[in-house]
C-alpha positions in Angstrom: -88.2 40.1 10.4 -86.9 40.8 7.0 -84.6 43.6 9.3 -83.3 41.2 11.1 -82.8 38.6 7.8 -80.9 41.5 6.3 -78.7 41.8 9.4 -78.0 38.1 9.7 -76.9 37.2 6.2 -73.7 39.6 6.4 -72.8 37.8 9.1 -73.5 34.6 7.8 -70.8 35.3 4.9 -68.6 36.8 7.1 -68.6 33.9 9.6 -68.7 31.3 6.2 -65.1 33.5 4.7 -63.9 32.4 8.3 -64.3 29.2 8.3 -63.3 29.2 4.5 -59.6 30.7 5.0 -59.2 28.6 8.3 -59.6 25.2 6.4 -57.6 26.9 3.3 -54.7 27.9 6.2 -54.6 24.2 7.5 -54.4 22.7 4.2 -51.8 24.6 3.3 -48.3 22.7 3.5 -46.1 23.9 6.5 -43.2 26.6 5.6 -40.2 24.8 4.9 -37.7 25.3 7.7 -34.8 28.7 7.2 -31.6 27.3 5.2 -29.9 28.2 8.5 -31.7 26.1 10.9 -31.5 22.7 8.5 -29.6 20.0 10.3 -28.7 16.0 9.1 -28.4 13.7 11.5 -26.0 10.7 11.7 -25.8 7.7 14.6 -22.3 6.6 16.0 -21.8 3.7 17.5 -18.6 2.5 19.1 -16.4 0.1 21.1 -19.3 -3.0 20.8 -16.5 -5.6 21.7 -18.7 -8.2 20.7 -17.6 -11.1 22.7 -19.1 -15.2 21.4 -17.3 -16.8 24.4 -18.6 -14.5 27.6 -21.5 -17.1 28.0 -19.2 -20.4 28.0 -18.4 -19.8 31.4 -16.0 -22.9 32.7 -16.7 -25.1 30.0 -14.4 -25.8 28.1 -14.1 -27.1 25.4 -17.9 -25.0 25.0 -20.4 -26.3 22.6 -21.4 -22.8 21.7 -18.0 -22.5 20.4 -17.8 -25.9 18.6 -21.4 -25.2 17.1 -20.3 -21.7 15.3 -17.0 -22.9 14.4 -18.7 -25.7 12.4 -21.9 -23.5 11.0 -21.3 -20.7 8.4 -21.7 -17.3 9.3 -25.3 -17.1 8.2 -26.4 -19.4 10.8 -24.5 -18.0 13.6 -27.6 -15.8 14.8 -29.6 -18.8 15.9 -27.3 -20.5 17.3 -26.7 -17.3 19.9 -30.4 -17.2 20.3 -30.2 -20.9 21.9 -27.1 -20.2 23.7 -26.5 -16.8 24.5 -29.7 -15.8 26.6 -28.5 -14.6 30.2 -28.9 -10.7 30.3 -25.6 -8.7 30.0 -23.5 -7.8 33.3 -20.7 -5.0 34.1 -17.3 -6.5 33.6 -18.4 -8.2 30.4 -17.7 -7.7 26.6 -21.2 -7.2 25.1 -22.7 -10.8 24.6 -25.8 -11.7 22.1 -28.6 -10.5 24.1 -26.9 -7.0 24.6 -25.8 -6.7 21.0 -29.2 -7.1 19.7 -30.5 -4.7 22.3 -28.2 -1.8 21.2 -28.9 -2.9 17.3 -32.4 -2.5 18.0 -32.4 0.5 19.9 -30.0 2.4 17.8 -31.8 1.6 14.4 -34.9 3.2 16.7 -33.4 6.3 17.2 -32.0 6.2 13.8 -35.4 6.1 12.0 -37.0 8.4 14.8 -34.4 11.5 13.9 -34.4 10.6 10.4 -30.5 10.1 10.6 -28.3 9.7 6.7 -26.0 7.6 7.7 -24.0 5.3 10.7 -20.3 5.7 11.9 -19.1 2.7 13.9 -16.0 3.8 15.7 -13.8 0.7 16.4 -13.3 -2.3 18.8 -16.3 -4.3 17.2 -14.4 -8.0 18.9 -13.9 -8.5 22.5 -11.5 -8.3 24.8 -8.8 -11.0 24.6 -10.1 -12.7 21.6 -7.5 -14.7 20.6 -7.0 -16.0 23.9 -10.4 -16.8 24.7 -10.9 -18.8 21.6 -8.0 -21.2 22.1 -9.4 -21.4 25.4 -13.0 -22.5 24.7 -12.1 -24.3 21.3 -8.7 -26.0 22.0 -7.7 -25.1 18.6 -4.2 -23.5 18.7 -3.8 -22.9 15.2 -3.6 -19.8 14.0 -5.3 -20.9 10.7 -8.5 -22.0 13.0 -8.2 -18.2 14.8 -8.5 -16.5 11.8 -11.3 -18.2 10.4 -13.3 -17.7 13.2 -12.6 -14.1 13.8 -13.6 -13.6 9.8 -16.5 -15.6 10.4 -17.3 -13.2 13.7 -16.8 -9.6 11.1 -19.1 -10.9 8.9 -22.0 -11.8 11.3 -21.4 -8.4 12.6 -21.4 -7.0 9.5 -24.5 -8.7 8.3 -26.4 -7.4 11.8 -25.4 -4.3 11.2 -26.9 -4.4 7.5 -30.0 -5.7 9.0 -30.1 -3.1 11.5 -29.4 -0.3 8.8 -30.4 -1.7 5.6 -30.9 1.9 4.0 -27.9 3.4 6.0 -24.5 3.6 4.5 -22.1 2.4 7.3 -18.6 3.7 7.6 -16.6 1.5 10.1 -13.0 2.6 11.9 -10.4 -0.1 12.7 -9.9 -0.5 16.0 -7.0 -2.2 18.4 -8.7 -5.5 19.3 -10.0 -5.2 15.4 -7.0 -7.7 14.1 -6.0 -11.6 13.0 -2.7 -10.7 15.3 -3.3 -9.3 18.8 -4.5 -6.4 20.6 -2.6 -3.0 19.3 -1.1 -5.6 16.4 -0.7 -4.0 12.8 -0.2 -5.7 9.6 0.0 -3.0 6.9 -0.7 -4.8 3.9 -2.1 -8.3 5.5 -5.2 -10.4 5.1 -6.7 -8.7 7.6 -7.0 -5.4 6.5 -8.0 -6.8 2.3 -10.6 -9.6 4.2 -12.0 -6.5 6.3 -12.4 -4.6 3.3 -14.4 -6.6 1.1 -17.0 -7.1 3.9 -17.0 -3.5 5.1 -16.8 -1.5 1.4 -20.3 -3.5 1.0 -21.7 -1.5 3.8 -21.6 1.6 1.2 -24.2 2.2 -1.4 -22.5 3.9 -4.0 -19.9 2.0 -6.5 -17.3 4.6 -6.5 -17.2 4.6 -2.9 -17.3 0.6 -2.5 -14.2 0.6 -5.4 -12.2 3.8 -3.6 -12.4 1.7 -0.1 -11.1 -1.1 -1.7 -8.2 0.5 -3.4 -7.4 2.3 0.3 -8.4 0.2 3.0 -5.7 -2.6 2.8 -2.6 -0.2 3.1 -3.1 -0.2 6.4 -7.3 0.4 7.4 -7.5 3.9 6.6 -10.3 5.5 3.7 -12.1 8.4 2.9 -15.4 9.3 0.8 -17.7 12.4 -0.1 -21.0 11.7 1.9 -23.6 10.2 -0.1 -25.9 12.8 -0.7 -23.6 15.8 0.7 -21.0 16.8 -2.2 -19.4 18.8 0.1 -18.9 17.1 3.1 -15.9 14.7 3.1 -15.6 12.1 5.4 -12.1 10.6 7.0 -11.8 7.9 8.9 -8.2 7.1 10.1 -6.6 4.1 11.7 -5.1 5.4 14.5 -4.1 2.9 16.3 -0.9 3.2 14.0 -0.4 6.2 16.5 -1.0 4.4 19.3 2.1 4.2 22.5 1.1 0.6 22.1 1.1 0.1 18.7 2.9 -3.3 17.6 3.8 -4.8 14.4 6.8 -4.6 11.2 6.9 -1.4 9.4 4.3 -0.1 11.7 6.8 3.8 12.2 6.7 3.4 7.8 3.4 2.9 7.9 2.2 5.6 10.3 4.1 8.2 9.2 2.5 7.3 5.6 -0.9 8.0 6.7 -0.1 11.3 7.9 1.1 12.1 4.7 -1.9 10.6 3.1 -4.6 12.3 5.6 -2.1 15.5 4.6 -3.4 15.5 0.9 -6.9 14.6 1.8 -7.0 17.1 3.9 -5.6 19.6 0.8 -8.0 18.0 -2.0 -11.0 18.8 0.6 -9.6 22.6 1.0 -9.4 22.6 -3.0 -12.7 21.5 -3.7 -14.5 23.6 -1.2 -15.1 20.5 0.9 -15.6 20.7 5.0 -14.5 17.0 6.6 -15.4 15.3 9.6 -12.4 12.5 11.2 -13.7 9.3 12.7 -10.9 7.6 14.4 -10.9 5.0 17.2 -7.9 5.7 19.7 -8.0 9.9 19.9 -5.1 11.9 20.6 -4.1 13.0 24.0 -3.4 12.1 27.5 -5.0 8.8 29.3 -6.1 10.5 32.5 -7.2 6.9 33.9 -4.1 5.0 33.3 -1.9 7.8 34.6 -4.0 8.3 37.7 -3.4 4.2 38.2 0.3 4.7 38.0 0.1 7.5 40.7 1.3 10.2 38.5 4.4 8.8 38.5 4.5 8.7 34.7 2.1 10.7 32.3 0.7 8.2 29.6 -0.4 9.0 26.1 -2.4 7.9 24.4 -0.6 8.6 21.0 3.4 8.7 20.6 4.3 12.2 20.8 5.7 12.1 17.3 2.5 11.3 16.0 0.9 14.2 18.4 2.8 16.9 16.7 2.0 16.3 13.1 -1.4 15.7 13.7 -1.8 18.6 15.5 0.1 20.8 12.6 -2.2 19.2 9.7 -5.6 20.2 11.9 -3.8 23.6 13.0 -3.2 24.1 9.0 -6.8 22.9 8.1 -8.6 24.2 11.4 -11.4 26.0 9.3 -12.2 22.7 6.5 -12.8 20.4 10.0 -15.9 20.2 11.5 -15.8 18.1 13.8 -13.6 14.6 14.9 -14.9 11.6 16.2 -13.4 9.1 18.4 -14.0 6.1 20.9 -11.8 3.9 22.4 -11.9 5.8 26.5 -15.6 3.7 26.6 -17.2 7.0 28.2 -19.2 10.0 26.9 -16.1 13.1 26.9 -15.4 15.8 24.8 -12.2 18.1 23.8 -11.8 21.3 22.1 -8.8 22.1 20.3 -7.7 25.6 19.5 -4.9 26.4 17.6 -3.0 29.5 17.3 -4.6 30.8 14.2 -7.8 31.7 16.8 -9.3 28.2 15.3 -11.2 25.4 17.0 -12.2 22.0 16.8 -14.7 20.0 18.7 -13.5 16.5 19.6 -16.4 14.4 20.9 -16.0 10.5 22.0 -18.5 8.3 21.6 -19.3 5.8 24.6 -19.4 1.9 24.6 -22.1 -0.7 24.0 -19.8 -3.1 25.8 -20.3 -2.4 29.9 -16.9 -4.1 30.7 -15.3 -1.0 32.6 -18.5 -0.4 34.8 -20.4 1.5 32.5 -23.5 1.5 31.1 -23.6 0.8 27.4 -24.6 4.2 24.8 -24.6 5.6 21.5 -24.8 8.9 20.1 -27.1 11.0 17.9 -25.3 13.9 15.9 -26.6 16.7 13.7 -24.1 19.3 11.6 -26.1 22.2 9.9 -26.7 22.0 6.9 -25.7 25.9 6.0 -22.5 25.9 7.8 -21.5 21.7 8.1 -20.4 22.5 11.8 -21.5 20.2 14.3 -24.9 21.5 15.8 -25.8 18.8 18.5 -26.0 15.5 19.6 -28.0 13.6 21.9 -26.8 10.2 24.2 -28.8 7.2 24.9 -27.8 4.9 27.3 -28.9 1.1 28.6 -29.0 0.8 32.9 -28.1 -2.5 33.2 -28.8 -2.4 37.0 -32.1 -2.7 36.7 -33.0 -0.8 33.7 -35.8 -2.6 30.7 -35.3 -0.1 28.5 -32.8 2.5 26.3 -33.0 5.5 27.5 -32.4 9.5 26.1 -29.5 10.8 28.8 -29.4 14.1 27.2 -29.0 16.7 24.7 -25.9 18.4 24.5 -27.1 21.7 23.9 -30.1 21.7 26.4 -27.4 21.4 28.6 -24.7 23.5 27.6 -25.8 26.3 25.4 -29.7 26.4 26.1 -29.9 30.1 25.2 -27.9 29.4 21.6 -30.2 27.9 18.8 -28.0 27.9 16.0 -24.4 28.1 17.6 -22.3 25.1 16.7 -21.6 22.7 19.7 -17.8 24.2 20.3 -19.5 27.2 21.9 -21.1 25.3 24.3 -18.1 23.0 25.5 -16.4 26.5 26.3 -19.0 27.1 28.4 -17.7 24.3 30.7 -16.0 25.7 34.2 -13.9 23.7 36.7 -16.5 24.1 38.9 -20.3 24.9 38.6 -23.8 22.5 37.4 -21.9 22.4 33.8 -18.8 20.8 35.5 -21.2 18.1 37.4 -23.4 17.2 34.0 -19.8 16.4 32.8 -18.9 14.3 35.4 -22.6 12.8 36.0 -22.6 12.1 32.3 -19.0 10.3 31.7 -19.4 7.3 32.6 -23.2 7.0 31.6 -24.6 7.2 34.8 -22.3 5.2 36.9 -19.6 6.1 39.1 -17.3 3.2 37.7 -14.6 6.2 36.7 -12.4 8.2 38.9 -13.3 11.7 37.4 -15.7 12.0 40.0 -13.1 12.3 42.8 -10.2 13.8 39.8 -12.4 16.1 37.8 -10.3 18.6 38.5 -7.4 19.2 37.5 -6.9 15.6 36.1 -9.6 14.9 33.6 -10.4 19.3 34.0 -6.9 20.0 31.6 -7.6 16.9 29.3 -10.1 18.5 27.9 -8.1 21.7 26.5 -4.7 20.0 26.2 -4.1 16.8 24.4 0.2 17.6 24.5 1.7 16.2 27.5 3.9 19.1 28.1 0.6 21.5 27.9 -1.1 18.7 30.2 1.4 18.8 32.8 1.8 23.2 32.8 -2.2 22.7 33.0 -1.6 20.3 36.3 1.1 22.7 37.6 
């Protein structure tokens, strides 16, 4: 017996120093993660076309319309909750019911990834906005128009807030974002000095909120250091300035001053060490869809070719500062990848639409840029089915998709992984239009939407086609 005491109590201690270093282990806080693989996460949102008037139907004049005309902003939110119920529908602007939806869903995916901040990339108002309120309110004024579409910016802007109350927001102008029309520029109006007290409250630090203020009503055009990220610059343009459509006095003045302004941004950032990401609403290059509707009888751009060229010559010059750009605007989920003769690149990613008025199902986008090198890393899309669908759902992640075997390669490595043809080339397509076929780049891919993505000159589009 004592034998066999003296051979258990070694093994007792031994088994006891086990159990002791185990607990000790899973107490132990976790390593943090290599400086290498550290990513920050941001949401973009784009194109919500918010639209009061989509449920008045025939009725006109409509008592939704009458109601928020009459009732401050603050109260606007239940009033849409009485009026605004029927689900949303392809071929609309995004009513109440959708808008909350996307809020909700977004801020979900926000808190879930742990995201720093929110882009929103343009086109918050409907489609035909000014038309549609003379319509359903009888009022002709111009006076009445305006103070219904501020009244429509700062509900937005307060659901937004209550969406992202610990988010700073950075919004992008876009073309149906205006007191004067679709594609219709002030520089200097009301517009742009309204919009920019409401939207320089969406940032939380002071110098920011007074440096928006001072540059927003040129002509709706600003740029910040990130909150939080001293060396990350971010610059969001008003490109609609560029746009082939672009209407409005002094608009060539006041276009060709933004270049020169986003030229000196672009410098200080170099200076100070700074990489930048561009938000923008209307990108640069061709409109595939419109010029397949005109038959290829006429290539149309999307930008005047002016405007093309000296863009292209500031990001050709400042190629290594830019990590990524950001635009909406085509209402589908597409990318572009810019190289320049220097050997540079640059990842162009759009971001798709809440509003499913072209046939597609409404999205938004998750993005990460590594924290070591302040490239963009990833990003993941979630989208809505409205043909059935009850919930948001995660479409994909870019690089499980196109650069599974590449953990820390920014996302510019896997876009040139994309072939003409191949399971790459039918993600693409699958994943454009958000899980509809409501585009033609299912039947076009190739060479039509194929060249858009390398070439954003028209002369390098068409050699591309040829």
């Amino acid at each position: 017996m004592n034998l066999l005491r003296r051979w258990l109590c070694p093994v007792r201690c031994l088994m006891l120093l086990l159990v002791l270093c185990c607990a000790a282990a899973a107490a132990k806080p976790p390593s943090p993660l290599p400086a290498e693989t550290r990513q920050t996460r941001f949401l973009a949102l784009s194109d919500i076309h918010f639209d009061p008037f989509v449920s008045c139907g025939y009725t006109k004049p409509c008592p939704l319309i009458e109601k928020l005309r009459r009732a401050p902003s603050v109260q606007w939110a239940g009033i849409f909750a009485e009026f605004d119920t029927h689900p949303a529908k392809y071929g609309e602007d995004t009513n109440y019911p959708l808008l909350t939806s996307a809020l909700a869903a977004s801020r979900h995916a926000a808190e879930k990834s742990g995201a720093k901040f929110v882009m929103v990339l343009g086109d918050s108002l409907g489609h035909n906005f000014r038309s549609d309120y003379k319509k359903y309110s009888g009022d002709t004024s111009y006076s009445g128009f305006q103070a219904f579409t501020l009244k429509t910016f700062e509900f937005l802007t307060a659901q937004l807030v209550a969406a992202f109350p610990n988010l700073n927001i950075y919004i992008a102008v876009g073309n149906n974002d205006s007191y004067r029309g679709d594609y219709v520029t002030q520089p200097g109006g009301s517009f742009f000095r309204d919009v920019s007290l409401l939207w320089s409250r969406l940032l939380s630090e002071p110098a920011d909120r007074k440096t928006m203020r001072a540059q927003f009503p040129r002509a709706g055009y600003y740029a910040v250091t990130l909150s939080g990220q001293r060396d990350l610059r971010l610059i969001i343009l008003n490109t609609n300035l560029f746009s082939s459509k672009a209407k409005g006095q002094g608009i060539s003045q006041a276009a060709r001053a933004e270049l020169d302004w986003l030229h000196e941004q672009l410098l200080q950032a170099k200076n100070r060490g700074q990489h930048v990401l561009v938000a923008m609403h209307i990108p640069e290059g061709v409109d595939v869809y419109a010029t397949l509707r005109t038959r290829l009888i006429r290539l149309i751009s999307l930008w005047k070719n002016e405007y093309i060229q000296r863009f292209q010559a500031e990001l050709s010059q400042f190629a290594p500062q830019i990590s990524g750009i950001f635009a909406g605007h085509l209402h589908s989920d597409w990318f572009q990848v810019l190289t320049f003769p220097n050997g540079h690149e640059v990842p162009v990613t759009g971001v798709p639409s809440i509003s499913p008025v072209y046939g597609n199902n409404p999205g938004f986008k998750i993005y990460s840029y590594s924290n070591a090198t302040l490239q963009i890393a990833d990003y993941t899309t979630y989208y809505f089915p409205l043909n059935g669908g009850q919930s948001w759902l995660r479409e994909y992640d870019f690089k499980r998709t196109y650069a599974q075997n590449c953990h820390q390669c920014p996302v510019v490595d896997g876009m040139n992984r994309l072939r003409p043809r191949g399971i790459l080339a039918d993600y693409y397509k699958s994943y454009y239009a958000l899980q509809t076929k409501s585009q033609p780049i299912t039947t076009q891919w190739n060479p039509y939407y194929w060249c858009a993505i390398h070439h954003v000159k028209p002369e390098d589009y068409m050699q591309c086609l040829n």
